[in-house]
C-alpha positions, 0 to 999 in steps of 0.5 A, a space after each residue: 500500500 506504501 511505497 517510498 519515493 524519491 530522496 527524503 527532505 532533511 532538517 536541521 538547525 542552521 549552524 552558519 547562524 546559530 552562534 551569532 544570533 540572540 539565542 536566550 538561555 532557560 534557566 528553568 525556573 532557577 535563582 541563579 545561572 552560576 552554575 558553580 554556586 547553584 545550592 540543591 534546585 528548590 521547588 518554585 512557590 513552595 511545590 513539594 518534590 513528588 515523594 513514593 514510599 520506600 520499596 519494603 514499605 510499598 504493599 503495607 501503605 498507602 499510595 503517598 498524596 503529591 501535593 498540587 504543583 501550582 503553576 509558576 508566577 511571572 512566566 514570560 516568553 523565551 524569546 527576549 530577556 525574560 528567562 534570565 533571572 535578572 532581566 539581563 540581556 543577551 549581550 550580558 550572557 557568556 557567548 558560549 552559552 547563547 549558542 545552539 548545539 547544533 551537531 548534538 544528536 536528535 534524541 526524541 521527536 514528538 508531533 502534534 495531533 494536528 501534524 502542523 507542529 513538532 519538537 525534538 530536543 538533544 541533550 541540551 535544548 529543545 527546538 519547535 518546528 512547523 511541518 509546512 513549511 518546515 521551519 523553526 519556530 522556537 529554540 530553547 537552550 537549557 543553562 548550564 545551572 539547569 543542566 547540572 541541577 536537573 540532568 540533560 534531556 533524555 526524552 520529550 512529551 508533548 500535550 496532543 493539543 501543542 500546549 504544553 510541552 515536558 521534558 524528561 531529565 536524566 535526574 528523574 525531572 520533568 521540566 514543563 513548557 507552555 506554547 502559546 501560538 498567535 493565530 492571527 500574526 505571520 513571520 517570514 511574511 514577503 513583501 513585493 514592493 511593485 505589486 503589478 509586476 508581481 501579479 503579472 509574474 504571478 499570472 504567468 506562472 501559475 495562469 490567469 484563473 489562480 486566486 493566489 494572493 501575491 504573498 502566496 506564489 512563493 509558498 508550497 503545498 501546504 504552506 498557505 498559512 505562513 509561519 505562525 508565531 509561537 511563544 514558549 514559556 517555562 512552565 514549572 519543574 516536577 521532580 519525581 523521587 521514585 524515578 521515571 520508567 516511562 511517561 506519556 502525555 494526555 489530553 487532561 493529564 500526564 501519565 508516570 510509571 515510576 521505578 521504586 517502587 512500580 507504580 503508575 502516577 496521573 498528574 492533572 494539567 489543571 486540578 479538579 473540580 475537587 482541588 486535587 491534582 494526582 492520583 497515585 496506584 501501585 503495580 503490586 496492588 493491580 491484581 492483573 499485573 504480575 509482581 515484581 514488575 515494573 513498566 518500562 513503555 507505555 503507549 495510548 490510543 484516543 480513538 480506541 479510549 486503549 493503552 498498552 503497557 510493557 512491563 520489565 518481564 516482557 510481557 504486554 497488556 492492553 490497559 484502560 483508564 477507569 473513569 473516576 466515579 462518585 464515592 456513592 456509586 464505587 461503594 453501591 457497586 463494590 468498586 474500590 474508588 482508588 483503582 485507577 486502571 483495569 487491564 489484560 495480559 495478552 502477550 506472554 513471552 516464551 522465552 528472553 528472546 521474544 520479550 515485548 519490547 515495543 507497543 503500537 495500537 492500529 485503531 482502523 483494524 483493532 490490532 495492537 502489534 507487538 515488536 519482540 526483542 528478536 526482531 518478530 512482530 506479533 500482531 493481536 485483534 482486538 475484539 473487545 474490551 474485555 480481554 478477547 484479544 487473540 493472535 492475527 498474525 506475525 511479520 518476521 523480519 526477512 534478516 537476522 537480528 544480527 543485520 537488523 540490532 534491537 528494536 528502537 520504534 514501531 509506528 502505524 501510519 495515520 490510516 493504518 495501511 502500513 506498519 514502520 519498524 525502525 530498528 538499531 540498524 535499519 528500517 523496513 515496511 508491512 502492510 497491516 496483514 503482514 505482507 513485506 514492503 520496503 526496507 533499508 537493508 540493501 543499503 551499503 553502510 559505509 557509502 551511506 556513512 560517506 554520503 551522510 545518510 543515516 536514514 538508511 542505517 540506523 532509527 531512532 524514531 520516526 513519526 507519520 505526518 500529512 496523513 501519511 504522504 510522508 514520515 519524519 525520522 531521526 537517525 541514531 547519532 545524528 542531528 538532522 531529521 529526514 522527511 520521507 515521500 511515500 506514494 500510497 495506494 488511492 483505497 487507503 484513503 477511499 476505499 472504492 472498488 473502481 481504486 482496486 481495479 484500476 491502481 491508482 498511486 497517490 504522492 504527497 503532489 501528484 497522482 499516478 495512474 496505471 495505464 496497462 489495462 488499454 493495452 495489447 497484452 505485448 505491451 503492458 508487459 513491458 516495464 517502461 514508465 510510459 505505462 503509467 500517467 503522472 499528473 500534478 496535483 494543481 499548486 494552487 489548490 495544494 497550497 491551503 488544503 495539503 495534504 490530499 486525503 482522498 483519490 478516486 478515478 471513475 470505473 473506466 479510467 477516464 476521470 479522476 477526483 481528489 480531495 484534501 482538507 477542504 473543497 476538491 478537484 478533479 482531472 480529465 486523462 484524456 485532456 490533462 486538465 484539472 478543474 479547480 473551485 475559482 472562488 476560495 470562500 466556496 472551496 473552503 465552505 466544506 470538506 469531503 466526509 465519507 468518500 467519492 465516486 464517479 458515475 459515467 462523467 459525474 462525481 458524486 461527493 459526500 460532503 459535510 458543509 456548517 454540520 450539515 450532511 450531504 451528496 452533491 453531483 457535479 460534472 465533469 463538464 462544467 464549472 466547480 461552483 455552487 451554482 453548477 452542482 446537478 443535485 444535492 441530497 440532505 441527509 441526516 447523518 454523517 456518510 460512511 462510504 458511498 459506492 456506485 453499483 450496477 448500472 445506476 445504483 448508488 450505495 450510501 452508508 452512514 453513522 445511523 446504520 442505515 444503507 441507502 438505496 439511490 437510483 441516478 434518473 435523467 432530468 431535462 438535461 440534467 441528473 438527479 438521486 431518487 431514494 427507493 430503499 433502505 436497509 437497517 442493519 440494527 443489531 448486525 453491525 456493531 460499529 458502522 464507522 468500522 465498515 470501510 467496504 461495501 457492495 452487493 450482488 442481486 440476482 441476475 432476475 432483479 437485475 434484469 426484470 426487478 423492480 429497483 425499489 425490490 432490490 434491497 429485499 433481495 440482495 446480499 450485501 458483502 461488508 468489509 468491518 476491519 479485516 473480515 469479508 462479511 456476507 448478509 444473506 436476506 431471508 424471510 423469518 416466521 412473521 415474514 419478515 426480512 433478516 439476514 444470516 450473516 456470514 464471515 468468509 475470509 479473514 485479514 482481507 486487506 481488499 477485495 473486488 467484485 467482477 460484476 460492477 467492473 466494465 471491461 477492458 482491453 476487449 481484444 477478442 469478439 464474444 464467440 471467441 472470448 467465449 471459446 477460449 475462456 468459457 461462458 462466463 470469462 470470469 464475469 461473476 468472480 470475487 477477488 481479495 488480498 488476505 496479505 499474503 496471498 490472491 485469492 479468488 471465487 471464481 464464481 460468487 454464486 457458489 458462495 452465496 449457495 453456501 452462506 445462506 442459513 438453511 444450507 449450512 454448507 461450507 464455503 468452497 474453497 478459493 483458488 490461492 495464488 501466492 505472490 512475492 511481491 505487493 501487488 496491484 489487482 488488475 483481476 480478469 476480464 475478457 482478453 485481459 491479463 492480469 497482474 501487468 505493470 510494474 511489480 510494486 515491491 521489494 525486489 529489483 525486478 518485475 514479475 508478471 504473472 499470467 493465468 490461463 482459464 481452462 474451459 472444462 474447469 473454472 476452478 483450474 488455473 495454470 501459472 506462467 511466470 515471465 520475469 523482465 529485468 528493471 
């Protein structure tokens, strides 16, 4: 699903200027900045260190109070005189300490949930960057004082919402910040003095119909906005006695687990309504840890309302925050009020070797993968929270640990389609069912080490941003930070069948669509790069609504659509034009919520405006505006997904569990979307926002004589819920009245494509000799998927049907397994079509092509001829 492109972008702060410009020291909240004559640090206002009992001490009593940590009076920016205790300037400081470290290693790198801002330190300072355009926003160098009383910098939290941000010292420290962000000033604003030179330049550039203000033309995608100003103010300092094993910041609170003794401490970033700031819960008290442990990394999910923790045993537990009750309640029902978690041990290590070591949770599927200390990631479903976690499956690293080292970070991307695992001495790429992408294990370390290429090498950490168009990583001993490209296929972000049968590739600036499928079969084996049509993504619209996060082409190639913060735009392969909205307030007056899809030359979009929900048709032919859309549908609730079907059907899902049945009828020259059906699916699917495929199959009477407000009665309804491929049957109870048997045929399913929605392509043959060479029905009625390991297909849907429905009983016939060794693209059969052409996305340096022969007699018989072409 992910692929690297390119070469990375590299970050670092500028050391031609670094030590000459007025860099300001924090001292952290200390009386003095002479080191030598610094007495032990005192709290500020009179805040008491947090204090845990003694380790024999700790099962005979209590959990200690630590006491509030009022906020610290006086706190002023950092960057002019402030921070120095006497309100001295720069000029007054030793030149040496108003210098930024600028060759000391990257040690940790934290990113908002927004992903428009993130922060790394070294051991001695901190530095705020804005993703687009990356550029330093705000360096703190600790003093020397600071330094020496408190510790150096060891790792960085950073308050999901980029308010607040913490650093772990190496003394057991946690020194807090404040950033406050000016939404309305800019810096690094240009200034063209000649305003109609520059919109004659600008004209030319980028065209006459671009609303590009002229301070825009130099920016880039997504850097419309311009460099926000941002303040840092130190905060307060919390020493914790116990010391730190691990810590990780929270919406309303900063979670510690401390070392001696174990134990897990909730400190409020603002107290309660009660006045209480902290609770405090030892490990030896929680019956569902085992003793003597201790929790060496804690991660957490907000989507899922799921933490992981690792404790020192190896062992791995899914853990949730206990919401804190009134004291009448927790005695009415038997709960002690001073439990603040409730897990499950789900991963127990066999042996030293296969201790837990890293955690990440995939909110999209449910799955937490586990990264074990012998370079094997186990990954687990989850499918409650009750503790029915089970294992899904493993990736194995294709090296032994010797090449690969220790784990050092494992991360899903934002959408939950691609795994990262960095490690001591590389890095390398799953797909979310285990299938092997890239890695950097190929690379010769000593040339990479010559051409200052650590990324390849060696990662420390690494993290996700602009919704996964590119990820940001942090060599082991190095002070830059890369950012990687990755093209990503189109059904990450809009899972439509027409994106599975026609690959289509979406990079952070441009979109990539395989052209094979018009081809003689001759020539679409051929790895040249004319199979494939870039085009780019028009700069104006990238310039405020980067990242894209939707990508669709229409069912014959013709048309392709894109979406990004707000507003779309769409594109003609045939003209090479792409139409962008002409009026910005109208582009930005709503967003694309729960996908697109194109029906002939129409684009349906399903979009949210003010909090109101709707379907909007535009076409292709005329103008994005307002006033040129065809038709809009209200709708009560926020869409799922949409999916055209058959002819003239349109698939609506939304948050109410409720599946739409929409015909699209001509009207005077225009077209509109008449409602005739709905379905309920009340009790059968738990979780719509987990549905991200949908179809149906109806048989081949309706479609041809039925009534179109009968088909919801007689149709069987394929969802795709995380990874099953689930089949709703419908069938008539007692009462006669309409329920479904629901059936799960195929597991860890990453996607699947239904033949009979798919037009065809690349007709070479007339019908008697297509007929005569593959069988009547050429595959018309087959239901392909990708279980991350393997094709795998029904050649004919109607014989699952059969033996899903409840009265058969009969187990589902087996599919044809087609075992690949590369990530592949589903191009799936049609007359005269060849599938799996183009180039093999994958890891090896070569492309392999694998074509199948239907034999008449036997539909369920194929033979496999493999040609390898060299790249």
């Amino acid at each position: 699903m992910y692929w690297p492109i390119g070469t990375p972008r590299v970050y670092a702060t500028s050391s031609s200027r670094a030590s000459d410009s007025n860099i300001y020291v924090s001292y952290d909240g200390l009386q003095s900045h002479s080191g030598s004559s610094l007495a032990s640090p005192q709290p500020e206002s009179g805040a008491q260190p947090l204090k845990s009992p003694s380790p024999e001490d700790a099962d005979d009593v209590q959990p200690p109070p630590t006491p509030m940590t009022p906020a610290t009076p006086a706190v002023k920016p950092v960057e002019r005189y402030e921070f120095f205790p006497d309100g001295g300037a720069a000029k007054d400081q030793p030149a040496e300490d108003r210098r930024v470290p600028v060759k000391d290693p990257v040690l940790a790198l934290r990113i908002a949930r927004t992903g428009q801002m993130f922060a790394v330190i070294t051991a001695t300072s901190i530095t705020l960057w804005q993703t687009k355009p990356a550029v330093v926003l705000a360096v703190v160098v600790r003093s020397d004082s600071s330094l020496e009383s408190y510790g150096i910098n060891v790792d960085l939290l950073l308050r999901p919402d980029s308010a607040i941000l913490v650093v772990h010292t190496s003394k057991g420290y946690l020194i807090t910040y404040s950033i406050a962000t000016d939404g309305e000033s800019r810096v690094y604003k240009p200034h063209f003095p000649n305003y109609h030179n520059v919109q004659k330049r600008k004209q030319s550039l980028i065209g006459p119909q671009s609303h590009l203000r002229p301070d825009q033309i130099l920016w880039g995608p997504g850097e419309g906005g311009g460099v926000r100003d941002v303040s840092v103010r130190f905060r307060m300092v919390i020493k914790v006695d116990a010391g730190i094993e691990s810590a990780i910041a929270l919406d309303d609170e900063l979670v510690v687990a401390t070392r001696k003794p174990a134990a897990v401490q909730c400190i409020r970033w603002t107290p309660d309504s009660s006045g209480n700031q902290t609770r405090t819960e030892i490990l030896s008290r929680m019956g569902w840890v085992e003793k003597k442990a201790s929790i060496v990394e804690m991660t957490h999910d907000r989507p899922m309302n799921l933490a992981t923790w690792i404790t020192s045993d190896g062992r791995a537990y899914a853990v949730q925050r206990l919401q804190r009750k009134s004291t009448n309640e927790d005695e009415a029902e038997g709960v002690d009020a001073k439990r603040l978690f409730n897990g499950h041990c789900f991963y127990t290590p066999p042996d030293s070797r296969g201790r837990a070591v890293r955690a990440v949770i995939n909110a999209r599927f449910s799955l937490i993968a586990i990264g074990c200390a012998d370079g094997t990631i186990h990954v687990y479903s989850v499918r409650d929270y009750a503790g029915n976690i089970v294992l899904s499956h493993t990736h194995r690293m294709p090296f032994s640990t010797a090449t690969a080292g220790v784990f050092t970070t494992l991360t899903y991307s934002p959408d939950g389609y691609c795994l990262f695992a960095g490690f001591e001495k590389g890095w390398c790429t799953w797909s979310m069912f285990g299938k092997l992408g890239s890695h950097s294990f190929g690379a010769e370390p000593s040339v990479a080490s010559i051409n200052g290429e650590q990324w390849l090498t060696g990662i420390r950490g690494a993290v996700w941003t602009g919704g996964g168009s590119e990820i940001l990583l942090l060599g082991r001993r190095h002070e830059a930070i890369w950012s990687l490209e990755m093209a990503k296929n189109a059904i990450t972000g809009c899972y439509n069948e027409a994106n599975v049968f026609r690959t289509v590739l979406q990079t952070p600036t441009s979109v990539m669509i395989y052209r094979g499928y018009d081809l003689p079969d001759s020539t679409s084996i051929s790895a040249e790069p004319f199979l494939w049509h870039t085009s780019r993504i028009p700069s104006t619209y990238l310039l405020n609504q980067w990242p894209i996060r939707q990508t669709v082409i229409s069912p014959d190639g013709r048309y392709v659509a894109v979406a990004g913060r707000r507003g779309l735009a769409h594109y003609s392969v045939n003209s090479g034009r792409w139409k962008t909205f002409t009026d910005e307030a109208m582009e930005n007056s709503f967003s694309v919520r729960g996908g697109m899809c194109w029906y002939q030359h129409i684009l349906v979009a399903a979009i949210e405006d003010n909090r109101t929900f709707e379907l909007r048709l535009y076409s292709r032919e005329a103008a994005l505006d307002n006033s040129h859309v065809l038709h809009t549908e209200r709708l009560p609730a926020p869409v799922v997904l949409i999916a055209a079907s058959g002819e003239d059907s349109l698939l609506v899902y939304t948050y109410e569990n409720l599946l739409y049945h929409y015909i699209f009828v001509p009207t005077g020259g225009s077209i509109r979307l008449v409602q005739v059906g709905q379905i309920a699916f009340h009790g059968i699917v738990r979780s719509p926002a987990r549905v991200r495929g949908l179809s149906w199959i109806l048989p081949d009477s309706q479609i041809s004589d039925g009534d179109p407000s009968q088909d919801v009665a007689v149709a069987s309804v394929l969802f795709l819920v995380d990874g099953k491929l689930v089949l709703l049957s419908p069938s008539m109870n007692e009462d006669g009245q309409l329920k479904y048997d629901m059936r799960i045929i195929a597991q860890n399913v990453e996607y699947h494509v239904s033949m009979r929605d798919q037009p065809p392509i690349n007709i070479s043959h007339s019908p008697e000799e297509s007929q005569l060479r593959y069988g009547p029905l050429a595959l018309r009625d087959s239901l392909w998927l990708f279980d991350g390991m393997e094709i795998k297909a029904w050649a004919d849907i109607h014989d699952v049907l059969t033996a899903a429905t409840g009265d058969s009983g009969r187990e589902l016939p087996p599919p044809v397994s087609i075992d690949v060794d590369f990530y592949p693209p589903v191009y799936p059969f049609r007359e005269g079509h060849c599938p799996w052409r183009g180039i093999g996305l994958g890891t090896a340096a070569r492309c392999e092509l694998f074509l199948f022969s239907l034999c008449h007699q036997d539909a369920s018989r194929f033979t496999r001829h493999t040609t390898v072409l060299s790249l």
